[in-house]
MARMILO-843972 format. One line per 5 residues: number of its first residue (from 1); for each residue x, y, z of N, C-alpha, C. Coordinates in nm, 4 decimals. Example, Ala and Ser with C-alpha at 12.3 -4.5 7.8 and 13.67 -1.06 7.14 Angstrom:
# MARMILO-843972
1> 1.3190 -0.5690 0.7800 1.2300 -0.4500 0.7800 1.3200 -0.3300 0.7800  1.2850 -0.2250 0.7080 1.3670 -0.1060 0.7140 1.2900 0.0030 0.7870
//
This chain:
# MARMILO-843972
1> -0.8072 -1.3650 2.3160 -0.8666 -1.3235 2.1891 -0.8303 -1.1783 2.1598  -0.7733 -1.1448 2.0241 -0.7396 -0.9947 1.9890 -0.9145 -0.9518 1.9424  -0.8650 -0.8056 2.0129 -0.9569 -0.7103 1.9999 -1.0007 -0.6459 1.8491  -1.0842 -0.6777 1.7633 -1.0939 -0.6866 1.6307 -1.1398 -0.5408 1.5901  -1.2196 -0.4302 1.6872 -1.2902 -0.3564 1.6962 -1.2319 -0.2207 1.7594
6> -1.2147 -0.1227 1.6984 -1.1744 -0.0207 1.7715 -1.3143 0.0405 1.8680  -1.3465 0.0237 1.9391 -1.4567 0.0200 2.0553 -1.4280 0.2287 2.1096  -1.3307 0.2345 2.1154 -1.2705 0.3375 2.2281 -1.3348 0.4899 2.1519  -1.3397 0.4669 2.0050 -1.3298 0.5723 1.8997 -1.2092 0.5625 1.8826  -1.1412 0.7115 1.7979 -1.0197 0.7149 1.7244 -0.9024 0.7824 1.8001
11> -0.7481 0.7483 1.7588 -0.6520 0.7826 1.8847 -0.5822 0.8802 1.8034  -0.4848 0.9060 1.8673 -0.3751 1.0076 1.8339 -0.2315 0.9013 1.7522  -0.1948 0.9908 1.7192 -0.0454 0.9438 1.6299 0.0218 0.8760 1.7583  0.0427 0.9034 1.8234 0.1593 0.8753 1.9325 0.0405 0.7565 1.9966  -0.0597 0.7458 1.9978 -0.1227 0.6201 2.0314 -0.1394 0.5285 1.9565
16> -0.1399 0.5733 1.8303 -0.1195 0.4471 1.7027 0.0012 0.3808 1.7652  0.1231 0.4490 1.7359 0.2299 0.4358 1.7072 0.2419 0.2586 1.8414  0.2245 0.3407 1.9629 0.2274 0.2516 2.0828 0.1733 0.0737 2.0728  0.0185 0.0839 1.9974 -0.0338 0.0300 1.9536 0.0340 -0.0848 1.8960  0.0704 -0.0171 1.7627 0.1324 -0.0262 1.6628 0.2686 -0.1308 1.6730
21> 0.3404 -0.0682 1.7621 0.4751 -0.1571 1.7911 0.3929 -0.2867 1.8757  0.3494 -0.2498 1.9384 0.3159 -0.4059 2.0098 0.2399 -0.5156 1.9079  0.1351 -0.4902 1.8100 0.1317 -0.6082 1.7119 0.0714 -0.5345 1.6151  0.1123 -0.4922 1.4746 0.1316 -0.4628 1.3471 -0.0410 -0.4722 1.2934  -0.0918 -0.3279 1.2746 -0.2525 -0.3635 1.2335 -0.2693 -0.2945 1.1145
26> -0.4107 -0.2644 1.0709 -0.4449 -0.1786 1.0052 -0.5772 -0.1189 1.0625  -0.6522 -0.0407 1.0201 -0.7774 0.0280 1.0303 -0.8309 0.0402 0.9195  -0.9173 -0.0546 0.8520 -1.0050 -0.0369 0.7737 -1.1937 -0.0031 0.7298  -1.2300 0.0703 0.7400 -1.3673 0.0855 0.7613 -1.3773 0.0925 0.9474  -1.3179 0.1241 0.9930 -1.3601 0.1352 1.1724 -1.2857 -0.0056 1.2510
31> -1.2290 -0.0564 1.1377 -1.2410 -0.2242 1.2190 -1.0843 -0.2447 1.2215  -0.9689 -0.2647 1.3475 -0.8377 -0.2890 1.3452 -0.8516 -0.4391 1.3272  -0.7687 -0.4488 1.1982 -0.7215 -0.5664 1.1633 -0.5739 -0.6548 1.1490  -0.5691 -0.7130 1.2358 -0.4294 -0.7711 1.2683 -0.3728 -0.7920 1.1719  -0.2445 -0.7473 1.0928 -0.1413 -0.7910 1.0085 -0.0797 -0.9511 1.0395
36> -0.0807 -1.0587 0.9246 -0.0093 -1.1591 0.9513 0.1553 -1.1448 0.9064  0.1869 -1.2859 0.9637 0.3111 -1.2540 0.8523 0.3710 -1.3154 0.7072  0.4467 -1.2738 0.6406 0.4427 -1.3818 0.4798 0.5193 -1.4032 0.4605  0.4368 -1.5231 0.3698 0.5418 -1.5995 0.3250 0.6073 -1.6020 0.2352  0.7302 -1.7178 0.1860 0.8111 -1.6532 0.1201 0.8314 -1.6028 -0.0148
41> 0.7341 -1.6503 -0.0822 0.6796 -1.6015 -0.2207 0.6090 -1.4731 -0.2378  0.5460 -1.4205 -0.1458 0.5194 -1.3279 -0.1227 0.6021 -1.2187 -0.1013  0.6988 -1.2548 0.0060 0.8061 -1.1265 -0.0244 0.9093 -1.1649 -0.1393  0.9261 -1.2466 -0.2272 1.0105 -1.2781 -0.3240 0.9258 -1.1808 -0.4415  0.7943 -1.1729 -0.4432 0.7315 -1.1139 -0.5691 0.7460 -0.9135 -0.5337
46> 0.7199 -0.9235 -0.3845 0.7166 -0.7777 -0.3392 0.8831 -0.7345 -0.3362  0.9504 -0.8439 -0.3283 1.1023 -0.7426 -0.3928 1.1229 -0.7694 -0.5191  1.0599 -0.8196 -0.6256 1.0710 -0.7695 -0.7480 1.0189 -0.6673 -0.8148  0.9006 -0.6608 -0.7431 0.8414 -0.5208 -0.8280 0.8610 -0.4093 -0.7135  0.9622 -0.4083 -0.6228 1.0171 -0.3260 -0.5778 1.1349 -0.2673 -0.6149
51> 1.2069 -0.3747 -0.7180 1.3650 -0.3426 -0.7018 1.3210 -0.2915 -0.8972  1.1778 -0.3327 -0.9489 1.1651 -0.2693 -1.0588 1.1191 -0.1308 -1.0704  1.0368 -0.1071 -0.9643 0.9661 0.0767 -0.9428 1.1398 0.1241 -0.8848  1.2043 0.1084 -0.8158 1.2966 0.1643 -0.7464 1.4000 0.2045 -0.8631  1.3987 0.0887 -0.9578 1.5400 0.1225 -1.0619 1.4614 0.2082 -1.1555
56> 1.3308 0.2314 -1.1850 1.2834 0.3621 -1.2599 1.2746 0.4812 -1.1660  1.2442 0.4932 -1.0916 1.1768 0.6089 -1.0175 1.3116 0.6926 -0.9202  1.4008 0.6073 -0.8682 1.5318 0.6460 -0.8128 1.6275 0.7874 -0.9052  1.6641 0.7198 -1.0475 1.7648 0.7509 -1.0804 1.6938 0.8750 -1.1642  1.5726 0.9377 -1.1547 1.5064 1.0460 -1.1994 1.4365 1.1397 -1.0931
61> 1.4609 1.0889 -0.9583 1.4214 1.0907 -0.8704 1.2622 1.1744 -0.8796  1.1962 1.0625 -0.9067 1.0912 1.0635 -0.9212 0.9756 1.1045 -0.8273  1.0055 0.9947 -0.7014 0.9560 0.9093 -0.5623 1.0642 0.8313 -0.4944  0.9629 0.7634 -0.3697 1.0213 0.6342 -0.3197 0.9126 0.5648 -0.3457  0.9721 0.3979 -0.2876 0.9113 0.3014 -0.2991 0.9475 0.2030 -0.0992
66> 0.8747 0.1816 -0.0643 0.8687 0.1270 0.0283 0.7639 0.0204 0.0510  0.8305 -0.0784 0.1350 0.7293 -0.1970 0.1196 0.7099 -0.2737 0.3028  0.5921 -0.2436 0.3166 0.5250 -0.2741 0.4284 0.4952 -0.1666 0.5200  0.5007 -0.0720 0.4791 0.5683 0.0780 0.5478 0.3771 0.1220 0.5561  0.3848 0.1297 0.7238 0.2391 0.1972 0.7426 0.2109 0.3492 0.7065
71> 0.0914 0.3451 0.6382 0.0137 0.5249 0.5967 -0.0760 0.5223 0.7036  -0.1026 0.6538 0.7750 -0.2223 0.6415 0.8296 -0.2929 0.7944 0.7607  -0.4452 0.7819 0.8178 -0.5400 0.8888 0.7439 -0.5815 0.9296 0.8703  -0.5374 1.1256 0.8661 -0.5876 1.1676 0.9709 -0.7210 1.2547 0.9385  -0.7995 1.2255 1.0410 -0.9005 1.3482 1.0521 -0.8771 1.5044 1.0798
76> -0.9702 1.6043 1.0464 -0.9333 1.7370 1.0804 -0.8588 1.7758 1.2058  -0.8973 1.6876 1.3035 -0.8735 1.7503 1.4202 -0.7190 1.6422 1.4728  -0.6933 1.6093 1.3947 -0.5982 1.5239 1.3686 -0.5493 1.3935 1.4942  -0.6774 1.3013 1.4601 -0.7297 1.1925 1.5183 -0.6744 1.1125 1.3788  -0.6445 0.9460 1.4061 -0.5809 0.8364 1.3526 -0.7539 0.7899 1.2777
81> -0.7675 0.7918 1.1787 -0.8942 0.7742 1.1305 -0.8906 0.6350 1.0370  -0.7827 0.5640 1.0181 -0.7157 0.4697 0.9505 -0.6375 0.4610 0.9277  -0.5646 0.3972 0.8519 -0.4114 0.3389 0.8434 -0.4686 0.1872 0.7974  -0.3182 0.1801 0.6954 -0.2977 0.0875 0.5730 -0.1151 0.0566 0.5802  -0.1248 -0.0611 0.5469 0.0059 -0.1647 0.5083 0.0162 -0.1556 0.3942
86> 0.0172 -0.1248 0.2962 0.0354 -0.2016 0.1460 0.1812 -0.2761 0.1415  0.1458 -0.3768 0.0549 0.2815 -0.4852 0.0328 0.4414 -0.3863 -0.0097  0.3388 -0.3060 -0.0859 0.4508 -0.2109 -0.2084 0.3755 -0.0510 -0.1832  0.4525 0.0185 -0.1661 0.4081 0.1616 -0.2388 0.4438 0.2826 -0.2965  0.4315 0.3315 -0.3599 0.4887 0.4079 -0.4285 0.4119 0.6111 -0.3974
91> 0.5476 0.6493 -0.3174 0.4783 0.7856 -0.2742 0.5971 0.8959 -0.4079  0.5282 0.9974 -0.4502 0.6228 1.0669 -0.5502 0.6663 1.1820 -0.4694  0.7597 1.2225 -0.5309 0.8719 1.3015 -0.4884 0.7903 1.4659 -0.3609  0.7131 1.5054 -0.4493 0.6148 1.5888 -0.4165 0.5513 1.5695 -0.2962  0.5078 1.4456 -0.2669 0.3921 1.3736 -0.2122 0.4804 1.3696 -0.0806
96> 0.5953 1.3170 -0.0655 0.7077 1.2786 0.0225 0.7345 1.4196 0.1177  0.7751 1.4901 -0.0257 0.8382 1.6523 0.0668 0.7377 1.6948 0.1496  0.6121 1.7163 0.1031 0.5153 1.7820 0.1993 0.4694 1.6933 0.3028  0.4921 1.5705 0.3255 0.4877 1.5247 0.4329 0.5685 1.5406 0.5684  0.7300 1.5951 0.4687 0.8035 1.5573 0.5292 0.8535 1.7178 0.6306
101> 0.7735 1.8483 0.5484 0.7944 1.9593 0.5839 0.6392 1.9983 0.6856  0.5291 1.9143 0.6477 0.4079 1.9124 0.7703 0.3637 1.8385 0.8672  0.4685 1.7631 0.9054 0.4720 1.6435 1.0145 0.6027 1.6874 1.0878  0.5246 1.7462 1.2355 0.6476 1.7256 1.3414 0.7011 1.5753 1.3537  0.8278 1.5947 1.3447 0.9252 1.4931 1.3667 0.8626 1.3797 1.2667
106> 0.8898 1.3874 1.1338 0.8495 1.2949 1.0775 0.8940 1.1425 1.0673  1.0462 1.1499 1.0824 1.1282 1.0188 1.0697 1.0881 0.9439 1.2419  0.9935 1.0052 1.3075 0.9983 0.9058 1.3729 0.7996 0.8508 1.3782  0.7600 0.8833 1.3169 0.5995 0.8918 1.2641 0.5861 0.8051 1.1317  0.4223 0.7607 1.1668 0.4429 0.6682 1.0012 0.4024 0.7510 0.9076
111> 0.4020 0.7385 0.8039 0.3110 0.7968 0.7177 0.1923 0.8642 0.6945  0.1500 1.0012 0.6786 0.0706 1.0580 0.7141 0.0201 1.1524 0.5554  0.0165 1.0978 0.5055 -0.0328 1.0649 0.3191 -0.0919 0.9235 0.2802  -0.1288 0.9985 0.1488 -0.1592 0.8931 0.1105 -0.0714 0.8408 -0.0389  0.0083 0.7471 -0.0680 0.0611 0.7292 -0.1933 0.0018 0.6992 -0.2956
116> 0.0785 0.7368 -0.4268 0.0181 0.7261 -0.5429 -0.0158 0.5854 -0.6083  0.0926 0.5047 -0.5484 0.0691 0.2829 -0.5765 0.0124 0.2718 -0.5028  -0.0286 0.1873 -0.4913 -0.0141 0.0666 -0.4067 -0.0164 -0.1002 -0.4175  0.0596 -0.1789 -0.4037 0.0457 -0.3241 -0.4671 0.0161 -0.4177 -0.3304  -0.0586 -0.4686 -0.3414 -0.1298 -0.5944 -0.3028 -0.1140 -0.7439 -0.3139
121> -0.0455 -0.8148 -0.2346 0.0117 -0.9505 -0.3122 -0.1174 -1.0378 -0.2031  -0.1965 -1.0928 -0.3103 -0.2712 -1.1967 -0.2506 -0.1946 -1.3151 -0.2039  -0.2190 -1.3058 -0.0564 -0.1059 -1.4202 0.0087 -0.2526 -1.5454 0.0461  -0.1766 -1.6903 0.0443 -0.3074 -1.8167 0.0829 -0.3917 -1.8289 0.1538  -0.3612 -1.6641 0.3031 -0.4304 -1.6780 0.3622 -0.5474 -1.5734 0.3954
126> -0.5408 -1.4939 0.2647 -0.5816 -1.4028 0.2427 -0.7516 -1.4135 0.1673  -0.9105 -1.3747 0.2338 -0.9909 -1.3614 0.1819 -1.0344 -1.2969 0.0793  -1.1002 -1.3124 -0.0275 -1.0889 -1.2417 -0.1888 -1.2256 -1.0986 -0.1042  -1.3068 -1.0978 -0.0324 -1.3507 -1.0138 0.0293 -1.2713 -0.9052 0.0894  -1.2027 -0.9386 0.1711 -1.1232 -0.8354 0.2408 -0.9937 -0.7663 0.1492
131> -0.9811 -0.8811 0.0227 -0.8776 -0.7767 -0.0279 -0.9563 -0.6951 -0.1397  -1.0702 -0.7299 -0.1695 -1.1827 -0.6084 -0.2507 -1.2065 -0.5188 -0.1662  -1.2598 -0.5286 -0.0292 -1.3034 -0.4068 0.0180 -1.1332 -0.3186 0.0461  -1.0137 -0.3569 0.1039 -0.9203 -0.3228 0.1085 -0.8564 -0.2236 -0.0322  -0.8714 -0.3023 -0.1412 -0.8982 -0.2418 -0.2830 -0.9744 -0.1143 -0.2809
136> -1.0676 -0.1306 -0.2542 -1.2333 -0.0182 -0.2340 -1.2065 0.1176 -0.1583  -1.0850 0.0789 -0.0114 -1.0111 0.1639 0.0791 -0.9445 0.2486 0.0129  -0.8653 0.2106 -0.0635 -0.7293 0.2594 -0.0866 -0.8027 0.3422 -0.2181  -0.8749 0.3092 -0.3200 -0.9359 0.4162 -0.4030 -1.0165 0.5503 -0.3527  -1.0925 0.4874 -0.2424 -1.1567 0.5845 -0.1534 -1.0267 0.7161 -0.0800
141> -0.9746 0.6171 -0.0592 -0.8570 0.7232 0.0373 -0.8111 0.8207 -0.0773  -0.7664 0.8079 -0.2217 -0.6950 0.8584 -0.2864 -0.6109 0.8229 -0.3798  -0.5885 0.6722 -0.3243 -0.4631 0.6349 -0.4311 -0.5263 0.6270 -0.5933  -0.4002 0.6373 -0.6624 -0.4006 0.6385 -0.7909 -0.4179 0.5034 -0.8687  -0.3585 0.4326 -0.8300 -0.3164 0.2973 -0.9468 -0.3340 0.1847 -0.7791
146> -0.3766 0.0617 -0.7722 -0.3864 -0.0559 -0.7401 -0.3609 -0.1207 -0.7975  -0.2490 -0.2409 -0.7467 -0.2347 -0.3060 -0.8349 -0.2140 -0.4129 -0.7565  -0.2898 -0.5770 -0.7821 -0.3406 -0.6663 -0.6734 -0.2211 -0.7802 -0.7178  -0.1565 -0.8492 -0.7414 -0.0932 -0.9519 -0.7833 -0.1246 -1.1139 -0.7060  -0.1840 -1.1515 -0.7831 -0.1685 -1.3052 -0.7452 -0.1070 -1.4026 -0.7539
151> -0.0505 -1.4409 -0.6475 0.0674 -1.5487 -0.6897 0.0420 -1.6906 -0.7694  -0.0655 -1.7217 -0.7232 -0.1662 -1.8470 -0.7651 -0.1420 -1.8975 -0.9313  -0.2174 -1.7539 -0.9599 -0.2219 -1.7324 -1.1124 -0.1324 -1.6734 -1.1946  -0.0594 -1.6165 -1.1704 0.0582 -1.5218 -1.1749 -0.0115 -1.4243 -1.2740  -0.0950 -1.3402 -1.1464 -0.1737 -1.2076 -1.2846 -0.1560 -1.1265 -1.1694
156> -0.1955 -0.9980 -1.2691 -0.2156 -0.9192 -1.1732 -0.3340 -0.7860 -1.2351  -0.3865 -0.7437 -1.1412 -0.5329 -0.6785 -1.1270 -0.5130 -0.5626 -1.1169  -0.5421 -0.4584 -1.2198 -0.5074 -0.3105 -1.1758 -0.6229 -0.2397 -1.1904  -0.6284 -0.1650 -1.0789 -0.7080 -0.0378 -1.0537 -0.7301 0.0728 -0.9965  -0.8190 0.1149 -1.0790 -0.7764 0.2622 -1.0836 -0.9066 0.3519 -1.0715
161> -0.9290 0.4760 -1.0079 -1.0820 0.5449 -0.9407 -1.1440 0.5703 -1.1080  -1.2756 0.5141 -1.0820 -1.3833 0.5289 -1.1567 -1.3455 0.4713 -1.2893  -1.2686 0.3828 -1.3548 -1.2316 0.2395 -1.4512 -1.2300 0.1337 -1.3939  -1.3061 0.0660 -1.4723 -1.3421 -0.0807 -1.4711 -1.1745 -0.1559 -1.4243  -1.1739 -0.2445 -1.3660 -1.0349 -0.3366 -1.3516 -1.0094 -0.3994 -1.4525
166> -0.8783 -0.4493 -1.4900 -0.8476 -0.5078 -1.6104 -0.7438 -0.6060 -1.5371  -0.7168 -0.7476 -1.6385 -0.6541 -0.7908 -1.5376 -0.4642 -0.8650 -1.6289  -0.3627 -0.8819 -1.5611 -0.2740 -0.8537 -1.6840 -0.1992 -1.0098 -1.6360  -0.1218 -1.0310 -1.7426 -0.0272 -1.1749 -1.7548 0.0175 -1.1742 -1.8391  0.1447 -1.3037 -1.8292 0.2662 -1.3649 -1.8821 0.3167 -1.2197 -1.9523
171> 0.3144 -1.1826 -2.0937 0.3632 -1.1128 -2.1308 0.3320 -0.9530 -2.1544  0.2220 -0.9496 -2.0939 0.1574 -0.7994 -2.0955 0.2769 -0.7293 -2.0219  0.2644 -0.5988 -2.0282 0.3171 -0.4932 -1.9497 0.2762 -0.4236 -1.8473  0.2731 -0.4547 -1.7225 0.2498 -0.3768 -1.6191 0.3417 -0.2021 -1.6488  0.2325 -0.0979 -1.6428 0.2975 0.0243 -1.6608 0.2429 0.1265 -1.5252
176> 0.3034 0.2225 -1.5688 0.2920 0.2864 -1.4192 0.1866 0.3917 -1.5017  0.1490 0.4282 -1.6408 0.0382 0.5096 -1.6691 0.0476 0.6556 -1.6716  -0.0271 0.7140 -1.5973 -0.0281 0.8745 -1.5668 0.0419 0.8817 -1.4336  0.0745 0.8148 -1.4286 0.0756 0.7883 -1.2390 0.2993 0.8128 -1.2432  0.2965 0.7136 -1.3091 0.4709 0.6956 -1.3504 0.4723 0.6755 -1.5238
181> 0.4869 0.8085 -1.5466 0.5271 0.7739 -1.7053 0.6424 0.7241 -1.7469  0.5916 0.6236 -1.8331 0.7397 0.5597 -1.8904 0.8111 0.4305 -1.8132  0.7407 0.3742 -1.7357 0.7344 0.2855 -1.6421 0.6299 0.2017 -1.7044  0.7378 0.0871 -1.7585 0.6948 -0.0420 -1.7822 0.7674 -0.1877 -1.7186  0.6833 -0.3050 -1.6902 0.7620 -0.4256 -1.6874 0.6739 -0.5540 -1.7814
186> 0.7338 -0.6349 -1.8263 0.6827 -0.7524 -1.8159 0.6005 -0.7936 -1.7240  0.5038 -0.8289 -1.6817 0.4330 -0.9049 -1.5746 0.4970 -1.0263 -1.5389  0.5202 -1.1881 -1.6416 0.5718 -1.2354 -1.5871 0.7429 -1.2685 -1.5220  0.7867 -1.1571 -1.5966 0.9181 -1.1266 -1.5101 0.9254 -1.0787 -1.3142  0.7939 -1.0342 -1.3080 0.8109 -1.0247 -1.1624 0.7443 -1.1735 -1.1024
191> 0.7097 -1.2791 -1.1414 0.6682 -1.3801 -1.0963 0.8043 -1.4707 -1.1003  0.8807 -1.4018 -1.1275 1.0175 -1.4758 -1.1602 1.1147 -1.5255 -0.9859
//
C-alpha cells in the first residue's frame, strides 16, 4: 500500500527530487498524492492547447509553456511545502528568469515558482472533488488563470482569484486575458 500521508513533516529539494523520481506525486493540502498515468485523449487535448499557448507566447517571447513539469512551494526556511503537476502551464518570461537566477543549479531542480496558467484536463479517473480542491490550490498558491477542460463535455472552466467561474464551448474563445494579452483560441478547436 502507497503511503498517502506525508507523516515525517516537510523535506528538502534534493529529498523531493529522490522521492520524486521513484513514483511521480504531488503535495496538496499536507497529503502526497500519487500521479496516474493518461490517457490518450488527454494528452491529445494537452498538446493542443500547448502547441496553441507556445505558437503565441514563443515568437514574442513572452514565456514558456510546459506540460507535466513539477512546481514545488517552498517555505521560508526553504522546506518542500507542496508541489503541483499541472497538465499545461504557462510560466512568463519574468517569472522564468528569476527562478532561473535564484535557484542553485536550476536545470537540474523542479520548479520553484509558481506559474501564471495552469490547465487541468479532467481525465475518467479523476474525482470532481479533488480536482476543485486542486483548483482551490493553485488559486491559493498564486496562479492567475485556471483553466479545467473536460473531455466528456468538451468545455472548459476558467478561473480566476476572487471571480466567479464561467464555463466556455464549441465556439467561444478561450483567451489568455490580463494574464496573456491577445491570446485567443476557439475552444472547440482544441477538442479537435
Amino acid at each position: 500500500m502507497v503511503d498517502t500521508q506525508i507523516t515525517e513533516g516537510l523535506m528538502t529539494i534534493d529529498e523531493f527530487i529522490e522521492a520524486f523520481d521513484k513514483q511521480p506525486f504531488e503535495i496538496i493540502n499536507g497529503e502526497k498524492r500519487i500521479v496516474s498515468p493518461n490517457v490518450a485523449g488527454h494528452v491529445m487535448f494537452a498538446a493542443n492547447i500547448m502547441w496553441a499557448l507556445l505558437s503565441f507566447v514563443k515568437p514574442q517571447r513572452l514565456g514558456e509553456v510546459y506540460t507535466e513539469a513539477p512546481f514545488v512551494l517552498m517555505d521560508a526556511r526553504q522546506w518542500v511545502k507542496g508541489s503541483r503537476i499541472p497538465d499545461v502551464m504557462y510560466v512568463s518570461a519574468e517569472n522564468l528568469a528569476r527562478f532561473m537566477t535564484s535557484v542553485n543549479d536550476p536545470k537540474h531542480k523542479p520548479f520553484v515558482l509558481v506559474p501564471e496558467i495552469v490547465v487541468e484536463i479532467i481525465s475518467p479517473t479523476d474525482k470532481y472533488t479533488e480536482v476543485s480542491e486542486k483548483v482551490d490550490a493553485y488559486l491559493n498558491d498564486g496562479v492567475l488563470l485556471v483553466w479545467v477542460a473536460d473531455l466528456r463535455t468538451k468545455t472548459i472552466k476558467v478561473h480566476q482569484p476572487d471571480k466567479l467561474p464561467f464555463t466556455l464551448r464549441g465556439e467561444d474563445k478561450l483567451t489568455g486575458g490580463e494574464v496573456i494579452p491577445g491570446f485567443e483560441v476557439i475552444v472547440s478547436s482544441l477538442f479537435e
